[in-house]
C-alpha positions as a Markdown table, in Angstrom:
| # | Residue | x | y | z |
|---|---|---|---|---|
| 1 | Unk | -0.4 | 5.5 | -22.6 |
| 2 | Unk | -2.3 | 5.2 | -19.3 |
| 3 | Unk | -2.5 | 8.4 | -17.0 |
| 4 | Unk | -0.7 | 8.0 | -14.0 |
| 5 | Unk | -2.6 | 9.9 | -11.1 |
| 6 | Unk | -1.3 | 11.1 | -7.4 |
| 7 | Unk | -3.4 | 11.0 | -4.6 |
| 8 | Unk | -6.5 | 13.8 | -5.2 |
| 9 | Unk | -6.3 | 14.1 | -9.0 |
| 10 | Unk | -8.8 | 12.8 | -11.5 |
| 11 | Unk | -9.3 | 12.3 | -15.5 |
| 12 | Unk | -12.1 | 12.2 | -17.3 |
| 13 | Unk | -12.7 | 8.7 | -19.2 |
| 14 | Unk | -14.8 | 9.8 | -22.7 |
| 15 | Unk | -17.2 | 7.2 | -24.6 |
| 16 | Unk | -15.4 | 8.7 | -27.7 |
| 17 | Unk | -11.9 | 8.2 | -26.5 |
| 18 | Unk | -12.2 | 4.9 | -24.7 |
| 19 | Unk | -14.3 | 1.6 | -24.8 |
| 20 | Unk | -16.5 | 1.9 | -21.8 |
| 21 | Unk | -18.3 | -1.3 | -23.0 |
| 22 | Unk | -16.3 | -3.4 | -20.7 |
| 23 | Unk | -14.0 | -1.8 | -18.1 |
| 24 | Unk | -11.6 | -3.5 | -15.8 |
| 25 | Unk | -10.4 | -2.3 | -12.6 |
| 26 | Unk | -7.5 | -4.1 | -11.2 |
| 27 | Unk | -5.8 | -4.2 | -7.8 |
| 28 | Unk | -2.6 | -5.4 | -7.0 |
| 29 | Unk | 0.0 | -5.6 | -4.4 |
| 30 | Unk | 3.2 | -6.7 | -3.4 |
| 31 | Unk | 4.0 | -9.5 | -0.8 |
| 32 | Unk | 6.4 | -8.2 | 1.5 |
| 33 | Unk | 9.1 | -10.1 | 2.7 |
| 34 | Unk | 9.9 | -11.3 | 6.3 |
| 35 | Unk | 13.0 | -9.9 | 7.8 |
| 36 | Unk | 15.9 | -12.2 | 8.8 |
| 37 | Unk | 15.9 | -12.6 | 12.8 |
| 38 | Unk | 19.7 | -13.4 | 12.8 |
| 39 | Unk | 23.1 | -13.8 | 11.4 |
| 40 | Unk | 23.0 | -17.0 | 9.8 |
| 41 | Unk | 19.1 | -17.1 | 9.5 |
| 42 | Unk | 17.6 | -18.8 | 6.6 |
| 43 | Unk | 15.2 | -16.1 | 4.8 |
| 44 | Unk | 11.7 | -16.6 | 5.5 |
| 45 | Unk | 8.6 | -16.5 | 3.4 |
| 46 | Unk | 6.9 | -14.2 | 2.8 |
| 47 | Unk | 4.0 | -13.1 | 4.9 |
| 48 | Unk | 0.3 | -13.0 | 3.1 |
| 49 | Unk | -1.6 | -10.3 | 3.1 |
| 50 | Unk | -5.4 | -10.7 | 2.0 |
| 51 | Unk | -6.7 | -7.3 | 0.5 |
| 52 | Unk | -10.5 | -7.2 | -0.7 |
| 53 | Unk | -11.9 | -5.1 | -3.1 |
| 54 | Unk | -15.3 | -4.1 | -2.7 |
| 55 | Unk | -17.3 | -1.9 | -5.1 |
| 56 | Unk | -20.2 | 0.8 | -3.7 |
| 57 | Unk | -23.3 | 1.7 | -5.8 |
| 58 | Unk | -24.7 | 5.0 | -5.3 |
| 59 | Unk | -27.5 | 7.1 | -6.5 |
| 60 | Unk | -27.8 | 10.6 | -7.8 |
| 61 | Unk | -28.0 | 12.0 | -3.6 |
| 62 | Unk | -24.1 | 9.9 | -3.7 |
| 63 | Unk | -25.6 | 6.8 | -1.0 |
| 64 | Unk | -26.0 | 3.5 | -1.2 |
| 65 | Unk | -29.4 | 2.7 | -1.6 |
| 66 | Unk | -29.8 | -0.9 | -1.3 |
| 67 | Unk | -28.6 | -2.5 | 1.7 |
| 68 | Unk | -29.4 | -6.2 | 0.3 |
| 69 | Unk | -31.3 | -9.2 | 2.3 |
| 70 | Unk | -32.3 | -8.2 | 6.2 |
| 71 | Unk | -32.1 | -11.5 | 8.5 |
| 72 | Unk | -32.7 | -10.6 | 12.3 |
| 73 | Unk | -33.1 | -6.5 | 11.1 |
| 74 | Unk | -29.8 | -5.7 | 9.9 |
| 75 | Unk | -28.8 | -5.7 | 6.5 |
| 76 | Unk | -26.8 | -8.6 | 4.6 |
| 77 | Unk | -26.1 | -6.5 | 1.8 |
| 78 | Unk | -26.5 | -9.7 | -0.1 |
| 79 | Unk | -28.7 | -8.7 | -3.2 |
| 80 | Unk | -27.9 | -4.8 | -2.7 |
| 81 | Unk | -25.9 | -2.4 | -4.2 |
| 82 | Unk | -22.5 | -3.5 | -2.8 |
| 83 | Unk | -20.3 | -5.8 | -4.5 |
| 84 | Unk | -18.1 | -7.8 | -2.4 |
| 85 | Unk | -16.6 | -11.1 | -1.3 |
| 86 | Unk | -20.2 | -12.6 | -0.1 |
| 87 | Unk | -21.8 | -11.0 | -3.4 |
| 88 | Unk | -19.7 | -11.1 | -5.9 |
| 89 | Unk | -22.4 | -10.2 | -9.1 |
| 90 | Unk | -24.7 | -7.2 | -9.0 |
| 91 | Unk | -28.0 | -8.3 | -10.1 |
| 92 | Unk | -27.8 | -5.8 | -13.1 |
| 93 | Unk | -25.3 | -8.3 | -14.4 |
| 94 | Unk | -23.1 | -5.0 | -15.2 |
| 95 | Unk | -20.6 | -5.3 | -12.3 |
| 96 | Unk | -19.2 | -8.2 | -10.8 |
| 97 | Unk | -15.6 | -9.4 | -8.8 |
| 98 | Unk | -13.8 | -11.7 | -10.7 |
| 99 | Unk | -12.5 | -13.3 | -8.1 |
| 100 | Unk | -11.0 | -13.4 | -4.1 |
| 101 | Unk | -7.1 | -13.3 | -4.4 |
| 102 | Unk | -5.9 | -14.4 | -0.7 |
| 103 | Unk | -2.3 | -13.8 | -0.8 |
| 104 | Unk | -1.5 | -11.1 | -3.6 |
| 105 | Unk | 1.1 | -13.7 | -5.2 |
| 106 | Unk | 1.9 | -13.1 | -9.2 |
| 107 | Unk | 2.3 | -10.4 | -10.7 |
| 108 | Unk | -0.5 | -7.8 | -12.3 |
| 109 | Unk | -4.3 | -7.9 | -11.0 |
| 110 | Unk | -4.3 | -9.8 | -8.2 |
| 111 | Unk | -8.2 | -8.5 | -8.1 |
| 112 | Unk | -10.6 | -7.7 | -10.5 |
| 113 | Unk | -13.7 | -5.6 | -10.3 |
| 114 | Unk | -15.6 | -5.5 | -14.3 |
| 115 | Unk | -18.4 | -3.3 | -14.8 |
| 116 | Unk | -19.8 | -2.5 | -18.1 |
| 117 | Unk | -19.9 | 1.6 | -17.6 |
| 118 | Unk | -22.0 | 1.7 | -20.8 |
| 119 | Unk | -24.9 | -0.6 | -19.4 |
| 120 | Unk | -25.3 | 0.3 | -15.8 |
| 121 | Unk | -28.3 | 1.6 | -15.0 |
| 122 | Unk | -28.7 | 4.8 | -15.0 |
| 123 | Unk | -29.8 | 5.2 | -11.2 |
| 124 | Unk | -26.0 | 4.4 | -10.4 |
| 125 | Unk | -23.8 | 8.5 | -11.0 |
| 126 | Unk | -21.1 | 7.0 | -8.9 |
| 127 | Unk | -18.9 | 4.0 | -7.7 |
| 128 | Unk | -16.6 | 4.1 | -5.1 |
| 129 | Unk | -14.0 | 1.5 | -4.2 |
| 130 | Unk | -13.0 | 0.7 | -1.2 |
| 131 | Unk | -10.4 | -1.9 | -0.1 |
| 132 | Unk | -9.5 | -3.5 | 2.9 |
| 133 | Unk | -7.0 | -6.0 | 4.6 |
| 134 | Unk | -9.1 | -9.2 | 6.0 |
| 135 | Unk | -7.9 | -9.5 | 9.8 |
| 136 | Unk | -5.8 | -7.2 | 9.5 |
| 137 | Unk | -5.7 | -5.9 | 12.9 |
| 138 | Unk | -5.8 | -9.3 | 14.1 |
| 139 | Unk | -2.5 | -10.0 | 12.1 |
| 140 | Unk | -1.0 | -6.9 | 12.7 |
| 141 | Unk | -0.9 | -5.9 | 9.0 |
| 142 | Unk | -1.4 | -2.4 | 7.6 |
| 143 | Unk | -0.7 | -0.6 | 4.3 |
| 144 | Unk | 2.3 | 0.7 | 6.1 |
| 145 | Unk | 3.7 | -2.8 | 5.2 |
| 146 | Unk | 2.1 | -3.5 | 1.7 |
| 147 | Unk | 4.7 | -2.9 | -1.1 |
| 148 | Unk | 3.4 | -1.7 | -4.9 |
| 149 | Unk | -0.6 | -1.0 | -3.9 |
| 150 | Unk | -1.8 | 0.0 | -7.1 |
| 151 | Unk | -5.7 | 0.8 | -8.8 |
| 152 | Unk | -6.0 | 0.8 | -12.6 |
| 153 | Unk | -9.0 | 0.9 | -15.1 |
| 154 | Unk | -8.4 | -0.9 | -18.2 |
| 155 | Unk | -10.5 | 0.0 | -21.5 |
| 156 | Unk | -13.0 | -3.1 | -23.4 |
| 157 | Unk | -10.0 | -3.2 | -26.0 |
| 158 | Unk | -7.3 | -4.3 | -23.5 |
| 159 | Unk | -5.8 | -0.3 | -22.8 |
| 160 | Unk | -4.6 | 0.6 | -19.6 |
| 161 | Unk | -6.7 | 4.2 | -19.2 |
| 162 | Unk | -5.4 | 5.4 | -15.8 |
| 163 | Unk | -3.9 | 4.2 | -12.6 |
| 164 | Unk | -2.7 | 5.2 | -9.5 |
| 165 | Unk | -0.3 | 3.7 | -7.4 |
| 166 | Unk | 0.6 | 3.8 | -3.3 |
| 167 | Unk | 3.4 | 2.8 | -1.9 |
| 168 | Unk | 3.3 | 2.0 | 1.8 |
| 169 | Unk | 4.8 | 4.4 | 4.4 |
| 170 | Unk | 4.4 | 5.7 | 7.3 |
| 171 | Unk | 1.7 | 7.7 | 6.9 |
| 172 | Unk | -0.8 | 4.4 | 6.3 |
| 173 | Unk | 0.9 | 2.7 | 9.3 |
| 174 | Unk | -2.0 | 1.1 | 11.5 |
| 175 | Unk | -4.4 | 2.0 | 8.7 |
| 176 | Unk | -6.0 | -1.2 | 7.4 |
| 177 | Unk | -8.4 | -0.4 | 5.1 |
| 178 | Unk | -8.7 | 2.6 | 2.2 |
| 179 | Unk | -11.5 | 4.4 | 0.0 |
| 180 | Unk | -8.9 | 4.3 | -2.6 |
| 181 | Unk | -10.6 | 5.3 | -5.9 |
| 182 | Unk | -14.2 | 6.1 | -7.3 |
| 183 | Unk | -15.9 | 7.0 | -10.9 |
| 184 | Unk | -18.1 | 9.5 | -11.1 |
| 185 | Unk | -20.3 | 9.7 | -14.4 |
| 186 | Unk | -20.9 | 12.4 | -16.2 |
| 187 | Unk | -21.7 | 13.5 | -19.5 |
| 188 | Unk | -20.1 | 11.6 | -22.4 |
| 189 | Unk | -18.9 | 8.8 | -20.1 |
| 190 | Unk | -17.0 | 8.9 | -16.5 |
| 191 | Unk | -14.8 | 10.5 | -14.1 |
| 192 | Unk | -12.0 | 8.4 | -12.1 |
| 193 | Unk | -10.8 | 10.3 | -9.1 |
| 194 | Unk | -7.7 | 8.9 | -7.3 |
| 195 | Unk | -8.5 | 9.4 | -3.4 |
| 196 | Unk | -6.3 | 7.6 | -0.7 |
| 197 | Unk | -8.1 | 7.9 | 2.5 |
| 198 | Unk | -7.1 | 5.4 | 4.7 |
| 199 | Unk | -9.0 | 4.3 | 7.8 |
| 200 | Unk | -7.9 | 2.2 | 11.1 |
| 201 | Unk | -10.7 | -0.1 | 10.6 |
| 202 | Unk | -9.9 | -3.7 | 8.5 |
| 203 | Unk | -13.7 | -3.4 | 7.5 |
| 204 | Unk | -15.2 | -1.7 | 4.7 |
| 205 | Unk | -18.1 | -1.5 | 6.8 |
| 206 | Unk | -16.9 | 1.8 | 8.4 |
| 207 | Unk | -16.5 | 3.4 | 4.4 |
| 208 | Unk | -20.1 | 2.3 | 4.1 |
| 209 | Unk | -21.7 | 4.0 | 6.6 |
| 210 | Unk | -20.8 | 7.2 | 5.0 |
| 211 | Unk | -22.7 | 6.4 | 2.1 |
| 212 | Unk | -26.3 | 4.7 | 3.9 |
């Protein structure tokens, strides 16, 4: 049975307990529905919400240190150590997004990170993940409004290890982007620590500079 964490809690994912061969991390989230504007209103669809999950590589001092291809001195991060919508394979071929889900529609995963935890190099103690809602503030979206946010790891065998769900309120309102989880490795396989901090920003860009 997967461990359900709150917000600040973590668990400790053993070699000997799980199969870090293969590891899944799954987002998903709930559309939320448009409100009726009268009495004898037809309901509307529901409005689409494009959350991004992006994954951060960092080294024993905990930054990222590859910022990826420079054009015109600033960094792509094409080719680096962040996995994203533009770079969607690490070049260790031990972490890659399966996919960019652009309307959060069906039920489970409606994003995919997979990282073999068994085969990363070594140079990598921790991954953070970060996710994000694309134009958000354009839109006028936040997590406020997002229904069933969840993060999960799933095991090379299929086994749900741990996950830890959000529900939007109004604590996230006007917050449109969230470090929401990280693993942390240690010895005899990882830690996953449930975090929550929410940011204004609909970039990741503004998690990353705390980690360059």
């Amino acid at each position: 049975m997967a461990i359900s964490l709150k917000k600040g809690q973590g668990v400790s994912l053993k070699k000997n307990e799980n199969d870090l061969s293969r590891v899944t991390i799954g987002l998903g989230w709930d559309i939320r529905e448009k409100k009726m504007t009268g009495l004898f209103s037809k309901k509307m669809d529901a409005e689409e919400y494009d959350l991004d999950v992006i994954a951060f590589l960092c080294g024993e001092n905990g930054k990222v240190k590859n910022l990826g291809i420079y054009e015109n001195g600033k960094p792509t991060l094409v080719g680096g150590d962040v996995v994203f919508f533009n770079y969607m394979r690490h070049d260790s071929g031990q972490i890659w997004l399966t996919g960019d889900n652009k309307t959060g529609s069906g039920d489970g995963d409606d994003e995919q990170i997979i990282v073999n935890l068994n085969d990363l190099p070594e140079q990598y103690v921790k991954v953070i993940f970060v996710v994000q809602i694309y134009n958000g503030i354009k839109n006028k979206q936040n997590f406020g409004q997002v229904q069933n946010a969840f993060i999960r790891a799933e095991d090379g065998k299929g086994r749900e290890m741990v996950r830890f769900d959000l529900s939007g309120g109004a604590q996230y309102e006007n917050c449109c982007s969230m470090l929401f989880a990280e693993l942390i490795r240690e010895i005899g396989g990882w830690k996953f620590n449930a975090i929550g901090t929410p940011s204004q920003s609909d970039s990741f860009a503004e998690f990353l500079k705390q980690y360059v």
